[in-house]
N, C-alpha and C positions, 0 to 999 in steps of 0.2 A: 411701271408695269408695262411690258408688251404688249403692240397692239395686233391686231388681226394676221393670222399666217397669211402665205401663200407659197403653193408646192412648185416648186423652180422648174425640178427635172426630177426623173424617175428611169429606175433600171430593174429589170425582172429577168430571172432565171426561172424558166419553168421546164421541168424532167433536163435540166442541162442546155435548154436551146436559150438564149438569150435573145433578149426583148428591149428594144428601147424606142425606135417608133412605131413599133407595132401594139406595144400594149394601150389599149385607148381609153380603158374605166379598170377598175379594182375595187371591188367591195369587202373588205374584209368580215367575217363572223363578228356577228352580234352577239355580245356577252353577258346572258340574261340568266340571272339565278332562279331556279324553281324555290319558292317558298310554298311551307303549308301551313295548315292554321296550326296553335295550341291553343290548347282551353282547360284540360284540366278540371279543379275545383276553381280555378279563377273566374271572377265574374267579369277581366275584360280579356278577350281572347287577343294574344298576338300573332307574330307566325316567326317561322325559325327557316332556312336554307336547308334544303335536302340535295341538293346538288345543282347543276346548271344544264337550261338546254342543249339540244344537239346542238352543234355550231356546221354554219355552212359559210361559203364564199363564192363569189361568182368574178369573171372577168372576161371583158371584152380585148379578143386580137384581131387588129383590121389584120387583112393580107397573111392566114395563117397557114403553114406549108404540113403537107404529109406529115412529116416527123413531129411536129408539135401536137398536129391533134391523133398523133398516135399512144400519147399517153393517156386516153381514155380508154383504150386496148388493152391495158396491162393488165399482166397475168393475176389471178385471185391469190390476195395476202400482198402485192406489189402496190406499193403506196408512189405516188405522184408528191415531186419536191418543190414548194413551191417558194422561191425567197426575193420580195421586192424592199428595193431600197429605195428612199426619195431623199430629197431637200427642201425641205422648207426656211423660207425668212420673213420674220415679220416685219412691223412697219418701221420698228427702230434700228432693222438693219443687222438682228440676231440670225444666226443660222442655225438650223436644227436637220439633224442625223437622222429618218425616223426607218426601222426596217420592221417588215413584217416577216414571216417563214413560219408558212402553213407547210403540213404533211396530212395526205389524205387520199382518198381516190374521188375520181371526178367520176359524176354519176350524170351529166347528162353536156350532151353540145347542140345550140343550138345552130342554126344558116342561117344568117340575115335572109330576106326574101331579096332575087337576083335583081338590081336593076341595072341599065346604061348607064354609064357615066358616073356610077359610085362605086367606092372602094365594098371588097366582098368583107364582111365579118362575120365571127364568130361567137357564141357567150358559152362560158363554160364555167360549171356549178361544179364544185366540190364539198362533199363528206370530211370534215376535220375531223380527223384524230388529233393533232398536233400543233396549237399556237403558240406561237411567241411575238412580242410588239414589242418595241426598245425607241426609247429614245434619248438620243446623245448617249448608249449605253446602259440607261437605268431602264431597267424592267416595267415594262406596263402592265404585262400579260405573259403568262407563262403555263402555258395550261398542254398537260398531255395525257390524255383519257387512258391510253395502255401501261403509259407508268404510272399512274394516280399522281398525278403533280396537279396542283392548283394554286400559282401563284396570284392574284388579282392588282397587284403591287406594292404589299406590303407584308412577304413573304410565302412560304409556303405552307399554305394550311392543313395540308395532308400529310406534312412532314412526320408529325405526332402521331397520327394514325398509324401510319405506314410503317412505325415503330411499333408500336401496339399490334399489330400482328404477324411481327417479323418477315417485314418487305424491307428489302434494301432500303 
């Protein structure tokens, strides 16, 4: 069995500007199912997935230029692309692919506060529409709120539905 990762290098395209020592943190969306209760006639109630929270993401760029934090500008309906790739190895020397590619619009930037002698950064939040996680290729997450896709990695759950009321 493998032991413990560790993330080697990392590369991020964001609205097209490319990032490699500038991106400094990445938080991807937490992927948390809303459940509600049933009860019923049953005297023990459980609860059932009614769908999943909003998903958000945030990321730190030290040294961020005009053109990058101008994709918080974008026009209404223009969504912001966001696709990072990493490398991970763990202790026995495995290597792993992992890529994330959110689509969304980013809703807030924050300024580090100015000091001497430190690098200036940025944190920017984004509104998911659109995740996808892979690793080495196999699907982790595949989730797109405008297409009704819900993959959580072991297929697409909405596939049936989305038959059932004649959606692609």
């Amino acid at each position: 069995m493998a032991g413990q990762r560790s993330r080697i290098t990392r590369y991020a395209m964001i609205k097209g500007h490319p990032l490699i020592k500038e991106l400094d943190e990445f938080t991807p969306p937490e992927i948390k199912k809303v459940m509600q209760e049933t009860r019923g006639g049953s005297f023990i109630p459980g609860e059932i997935m009614v769908g999943l929270e909003k998903m958000h993401s945030k990321w730190k760029v030290k040294g961020a230029n005009q053109a990058l934090l101008s994709a918080y500008g974008l026009a209404p309906g223009e969504d912001c692309q966001v696709d990072i790739k990493e490398s991970h190895q763990d202790e026995d020397g495995n290597s792993f692919a992992i890529v994330y590619s959110l689509t969304g619009e980013i809703v807030s930037v924050t300024e580090s506060a100015s000091k001497m002698g430190e690098l200036p950064d940025h944190e920017m939040e984004m509104a998911v529409n659109a995740y996808k996680k892979t690793e080495n290729g196999k699907v982790i997450y595949d989730i797109n709120r405008k297409a009704q896709i819900l993959n959580l990695g072991n297929g697409d759950l909405m596939a049936v539905h989305r038959l059932n009321v004649s959606i692609a």
